[in-house]
C-alpha positions in Angstrom: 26.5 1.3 -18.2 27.3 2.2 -14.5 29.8 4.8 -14.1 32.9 3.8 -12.1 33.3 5.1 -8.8 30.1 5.6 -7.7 27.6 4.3 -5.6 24.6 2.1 -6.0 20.5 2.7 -5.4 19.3 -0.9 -3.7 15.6 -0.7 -4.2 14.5 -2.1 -1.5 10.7 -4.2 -0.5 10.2 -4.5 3.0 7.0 -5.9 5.1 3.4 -5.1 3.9 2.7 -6.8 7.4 4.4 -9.6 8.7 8.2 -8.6 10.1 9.2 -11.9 9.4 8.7 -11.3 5.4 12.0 -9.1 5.4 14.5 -11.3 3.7 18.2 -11.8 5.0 19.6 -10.0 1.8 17.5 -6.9 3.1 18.1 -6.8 5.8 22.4 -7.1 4.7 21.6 -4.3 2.8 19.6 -2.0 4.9 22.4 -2.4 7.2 25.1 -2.1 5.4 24.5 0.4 2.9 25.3 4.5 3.5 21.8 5.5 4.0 18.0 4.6 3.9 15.8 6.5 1.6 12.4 6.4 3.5 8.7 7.1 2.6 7.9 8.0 6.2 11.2 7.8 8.6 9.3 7.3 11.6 7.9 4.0 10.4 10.5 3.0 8.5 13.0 3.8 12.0 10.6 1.3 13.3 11.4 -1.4 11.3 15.1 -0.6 12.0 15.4 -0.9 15.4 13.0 -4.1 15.1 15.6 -5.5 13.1 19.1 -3.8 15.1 20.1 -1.2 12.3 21.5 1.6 12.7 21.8 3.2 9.3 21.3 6.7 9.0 17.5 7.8 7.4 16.8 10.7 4.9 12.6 11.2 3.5 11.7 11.1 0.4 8.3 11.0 -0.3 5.8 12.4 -2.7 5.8 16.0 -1.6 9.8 16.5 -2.0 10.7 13.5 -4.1 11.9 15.8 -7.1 14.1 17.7 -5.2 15.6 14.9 -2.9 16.1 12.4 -5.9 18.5 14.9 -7.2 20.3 15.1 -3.7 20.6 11.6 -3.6 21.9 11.1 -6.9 25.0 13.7 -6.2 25.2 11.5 -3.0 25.8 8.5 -5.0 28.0 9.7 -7.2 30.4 10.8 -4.6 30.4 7.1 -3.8 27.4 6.7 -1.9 25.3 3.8 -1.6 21.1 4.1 -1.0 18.6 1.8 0.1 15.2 2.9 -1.0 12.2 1.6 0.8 8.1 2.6 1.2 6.5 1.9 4.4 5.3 -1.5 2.9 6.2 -2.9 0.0 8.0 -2.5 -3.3 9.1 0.8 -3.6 7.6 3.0 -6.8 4.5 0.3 -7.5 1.5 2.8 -6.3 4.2 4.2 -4.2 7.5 7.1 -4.0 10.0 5.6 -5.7 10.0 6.2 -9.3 11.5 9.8 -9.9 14.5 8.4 -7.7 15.1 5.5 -9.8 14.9 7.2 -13.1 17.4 10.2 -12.1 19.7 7.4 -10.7 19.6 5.6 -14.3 20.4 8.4 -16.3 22.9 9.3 -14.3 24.2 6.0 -15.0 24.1 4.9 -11.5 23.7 1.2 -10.8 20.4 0.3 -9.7 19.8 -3.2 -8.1 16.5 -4.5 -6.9 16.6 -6.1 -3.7 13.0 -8.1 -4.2 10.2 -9.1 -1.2 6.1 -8.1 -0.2 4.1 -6.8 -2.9 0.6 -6.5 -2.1 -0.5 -6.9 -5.6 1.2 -10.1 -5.8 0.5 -11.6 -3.1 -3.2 -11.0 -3.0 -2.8 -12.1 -7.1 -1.5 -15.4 -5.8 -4.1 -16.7 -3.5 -7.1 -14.8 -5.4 -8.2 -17.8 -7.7 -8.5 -15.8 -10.6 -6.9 -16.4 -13.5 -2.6 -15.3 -13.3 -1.5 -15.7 -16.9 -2.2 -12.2 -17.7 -3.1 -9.2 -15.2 -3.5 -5.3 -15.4 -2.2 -3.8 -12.3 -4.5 -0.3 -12.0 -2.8 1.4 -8.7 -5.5 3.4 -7.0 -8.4 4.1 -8.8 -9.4 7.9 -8.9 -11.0 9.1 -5.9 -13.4 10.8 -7.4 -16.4 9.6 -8.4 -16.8 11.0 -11.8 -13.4 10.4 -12.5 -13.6 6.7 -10.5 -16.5 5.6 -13.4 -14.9 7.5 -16.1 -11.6 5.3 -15.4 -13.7 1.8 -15.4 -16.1 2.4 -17.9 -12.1 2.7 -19.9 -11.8 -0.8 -18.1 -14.8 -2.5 -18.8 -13.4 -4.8 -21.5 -10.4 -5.3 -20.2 -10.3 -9.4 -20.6 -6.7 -9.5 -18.1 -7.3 -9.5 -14.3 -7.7 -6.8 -12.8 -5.7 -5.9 -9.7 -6.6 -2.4 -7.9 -5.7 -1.0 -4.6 -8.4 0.9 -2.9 -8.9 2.8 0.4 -11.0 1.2 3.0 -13.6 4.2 3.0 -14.0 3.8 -0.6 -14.1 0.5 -1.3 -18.1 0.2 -1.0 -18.2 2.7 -3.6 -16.1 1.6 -5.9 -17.9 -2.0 -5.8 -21.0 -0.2 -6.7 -19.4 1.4 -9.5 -17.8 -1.9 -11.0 -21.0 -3.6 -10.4 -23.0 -1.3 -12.3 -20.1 -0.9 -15.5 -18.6 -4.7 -15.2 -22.1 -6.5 -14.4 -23.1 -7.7 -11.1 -22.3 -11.3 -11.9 -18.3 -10.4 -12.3 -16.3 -12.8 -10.3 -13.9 -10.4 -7.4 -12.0 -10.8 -4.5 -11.3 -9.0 -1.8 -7.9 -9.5 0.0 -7.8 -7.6 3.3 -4.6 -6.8 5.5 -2.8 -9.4 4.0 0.1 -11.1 6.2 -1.3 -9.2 9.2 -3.4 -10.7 12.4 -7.1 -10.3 10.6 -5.9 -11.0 6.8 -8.9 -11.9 5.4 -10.4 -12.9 1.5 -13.7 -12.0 0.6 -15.1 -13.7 -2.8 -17.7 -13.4 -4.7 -19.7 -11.7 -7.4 -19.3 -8.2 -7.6 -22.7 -7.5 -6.5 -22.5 -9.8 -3.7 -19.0 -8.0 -2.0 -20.9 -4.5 -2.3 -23.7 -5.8 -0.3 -21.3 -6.9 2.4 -19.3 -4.0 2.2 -22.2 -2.2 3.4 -23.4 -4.6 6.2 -20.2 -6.1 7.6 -18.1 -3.2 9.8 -14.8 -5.2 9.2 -14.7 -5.3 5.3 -14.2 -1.8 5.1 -11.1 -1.6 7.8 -7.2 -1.9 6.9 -5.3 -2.2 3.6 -7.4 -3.4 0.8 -6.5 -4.9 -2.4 -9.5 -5.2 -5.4 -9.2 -8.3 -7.9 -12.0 -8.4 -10.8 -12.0 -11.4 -13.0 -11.1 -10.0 -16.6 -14.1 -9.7 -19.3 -15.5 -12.8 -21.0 -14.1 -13.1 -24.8 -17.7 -13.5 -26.7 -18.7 -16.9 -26.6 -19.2 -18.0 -30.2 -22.5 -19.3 -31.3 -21.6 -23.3 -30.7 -20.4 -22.5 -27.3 -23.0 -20.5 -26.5 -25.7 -23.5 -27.6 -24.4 -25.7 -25.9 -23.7 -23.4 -22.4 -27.9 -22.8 -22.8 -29.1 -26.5 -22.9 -26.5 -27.7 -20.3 -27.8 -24.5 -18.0 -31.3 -25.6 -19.0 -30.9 -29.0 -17.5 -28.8 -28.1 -14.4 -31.7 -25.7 -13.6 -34.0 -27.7 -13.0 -32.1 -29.4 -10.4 -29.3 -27.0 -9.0 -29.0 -23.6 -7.5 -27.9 -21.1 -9.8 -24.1 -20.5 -8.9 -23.7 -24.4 -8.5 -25.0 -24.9 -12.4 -23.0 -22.4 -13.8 -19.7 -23.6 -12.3 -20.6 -26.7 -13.4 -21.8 -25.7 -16.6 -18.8 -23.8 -17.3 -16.3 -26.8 -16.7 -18.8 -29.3 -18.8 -18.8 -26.8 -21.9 -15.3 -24.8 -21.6 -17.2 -21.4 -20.8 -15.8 -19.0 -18.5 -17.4 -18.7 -15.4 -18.6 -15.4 -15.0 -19.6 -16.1 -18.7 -21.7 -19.0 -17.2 -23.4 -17.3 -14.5 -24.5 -14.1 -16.5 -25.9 -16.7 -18.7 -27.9 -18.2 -15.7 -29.0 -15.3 -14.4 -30.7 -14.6 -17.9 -32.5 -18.2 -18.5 -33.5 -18.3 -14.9 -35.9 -15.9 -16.1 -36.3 -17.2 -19.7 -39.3 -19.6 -20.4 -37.2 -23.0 -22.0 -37.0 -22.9 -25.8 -39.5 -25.1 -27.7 
């Protein structure tokens, strides 16, 4: 329970791109509130002045977000109240944030999300990959040892994936998950999302890390990774059935038009569908 007296922590999302996603109960608070709690002031000072607020700014990042959480959490007991914002997005999801929000709940300060842009979300939503279930993964390690140690760990993961990568990484990192997940693993690729060249790349994994390497643009802005979630094993029925539709559909369709189609005639996932193409395509038929 909130102790009486004291302040609040707003946890604030603001803009992954587009100005115009910061809500009218942000922006109330952002201006009304003691004080702004920024990832980077400058940018945040930005988005401030964009929007006619003149609250008072204080950092807090990774490098001194120990130390400033505690400040802030003496601030709000005195009665303060704290709007805490990134420089995109929902604060503590692959961002500063956490440490803040943790002192301020065991200090039994109020905390009050103030919801708007995720990046995760949003490229979740338009990805066409399956929504029921995700795993959101952060950043995966930048190192490539510890990059392929991380997916092999992933590799049966059945949920959809959603990772955030770094534009000079990202070819990479589709090599890696090409060569643990399978080439034929369904991805997407959503580029500066709600900004001016927001763009979605699909495809199999393999086919993404060939563009990755030939298109200058796919590597440029804020990227977020989605990999379709591991096949459950097809029992033996289902997997009859998938091989003499496929067998039939090749011999009169291209390969990714058969397995989609074989996939909705037998129930099959599509991924599931096309790995299984990719095989008999190179099969002789059965007798």
């Amino acid at each position: 329970m909130a102790n009486t007296g004291t302040g609040r922590l707003y946890v604030v999302a603001t803009p992954i791109g587009n100005l115009g996603d910061l809500s009218p109960r942000a922006r109330e608070i952002l201006g009304a509130c003691t004080l702004v709690a920024a990832e980077d002031t400058r940018h945040t000072g930005t988005l401030l002045r964009h929007f006619s607020i003149a609250t008072a700014l204080i950092s807090m990042h990774e490098h001194n977000e120990q130390d400033r959480a505690q400040e802030l959490v003496e601030r709000m007991r005195a009665g303060a109240t704290v709007a805490l914002v990134s420089d995109a997005g929902t604060p503590a999801i692959s961002d500063p944030g956490y440490t803040l929000v943790c002192a301020a709940v065991a200090a039994g300060i109020e905390v009050i999300a103030v919801p708007g842009a995720c990046a995760a979300i949003a490229a979740l939503s338009v990805a066409a990959l399956p929504t029921a279930k995700f795993c959101f993964e952060g950043f995966l390690p930048a190192r490539t040892a510890a990059r392929r140690t991380r997916l092999l760990e992933l590799a049966h993961e059945e949920r959809t994936l959603v990772i955030y990568e770094s534009p000079h990484r990202i070819g990479e990192a589709l090599e890696d998950c090409a060569e643990i997940f399978g080439p034929a693993r369904e991805c997407v690729i959503a580029r500066e999302l709600t900004k001016l060249h927001e763009t979605l790349y699909r495809g199999t994994l393999a086919e993404l890390s060939v563009r990755a390497r030939q298109e200058p643009d796919f590597t440029r802005g804020e990227i977020v990774l989605l990999i379709a979630g591991e096949s459950p094993t097809v029992d033996e029925d289902t997997g009859a059935e998938l091989d003499r539709v496929l067998r039939v559909l090749l011999e009169q369709l291209p390969l990714k038009q058969a397995a989609g189609l074989a996939a909705r005639l037998t129930g099959a996932r599509d991924n599931e569908a096309y790995k299984r193409a990719l095989q008999l395509k190179g099969a002789p038929p059965s007798q």
